[in-house]
N, C-alpha and C positions, 0 to 999 in steps of 0.2 A: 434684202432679207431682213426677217424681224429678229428685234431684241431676244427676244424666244426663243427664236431660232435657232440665235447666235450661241445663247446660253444651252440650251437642248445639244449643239454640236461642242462643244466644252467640254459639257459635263459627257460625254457621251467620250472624248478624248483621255479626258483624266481618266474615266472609271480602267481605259482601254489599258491605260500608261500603269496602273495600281494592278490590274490583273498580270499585265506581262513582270511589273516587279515583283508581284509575290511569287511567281511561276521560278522564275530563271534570274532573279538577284536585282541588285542595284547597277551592277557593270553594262548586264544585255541592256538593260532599261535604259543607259548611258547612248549604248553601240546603237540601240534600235530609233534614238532619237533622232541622233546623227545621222543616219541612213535616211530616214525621212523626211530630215530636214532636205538634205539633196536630193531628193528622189522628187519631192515636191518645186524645190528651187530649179532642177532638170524640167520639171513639165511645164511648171509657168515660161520658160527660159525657151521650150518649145513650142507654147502659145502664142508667144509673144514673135518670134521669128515666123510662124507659118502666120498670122496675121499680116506681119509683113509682105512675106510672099505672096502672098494672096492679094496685096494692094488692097486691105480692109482698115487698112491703120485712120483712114479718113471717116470711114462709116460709125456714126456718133451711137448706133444702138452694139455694134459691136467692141466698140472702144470701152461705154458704159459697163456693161458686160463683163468686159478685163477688170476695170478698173475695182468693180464689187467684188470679182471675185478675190481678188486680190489685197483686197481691206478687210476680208472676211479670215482672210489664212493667215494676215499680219496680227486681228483683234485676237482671234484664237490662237497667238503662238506660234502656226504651223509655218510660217513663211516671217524670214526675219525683216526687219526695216530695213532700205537700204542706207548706208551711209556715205560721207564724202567719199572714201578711201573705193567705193563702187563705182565711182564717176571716174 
């Protein structure tokens, strides 16, 4: 994915985060982040296991695939780094 792209989904996320806080306060904007964050960290958590199921975990265009999308939801915030304490 492009630079653009990346910045176009960003901006496109903030503008999302500034409308739900001026609607329903700073707290939902808190609650609704948290929700996302797992809701998001739930799906890749299920990509990543039916890939395995699937015996794709070898397939280097499907592996590629993971791994962008996944650099893309970490560049934007939406999916945390993992850290030691993950392993």
């Amino acid at each position: 994915m492009t630079e653009k792209s990346n910045d176009m989904l960003k901006k496109l996320n903030d503008s999302f985060q500034d409308f739900i806080k001026g609607i329903f306060g700073e707290e939902t904007t808190e609650r609704m982040n948290d929700f996302s964050s797992q809701a998001i960290k739930t799906l890749v958590e299920f990509g990543d296991k039916l890939i395995e199921t699937l015996n794709l975990q070898e397939n280097n265009l499907v592996k590629k695939s993971s791994d962008q999308i996944k650099d893309i939801l970490k560049q934007t915030g939406l999916l945390e780094e993992d850290t030691e304490e993950d392993f």
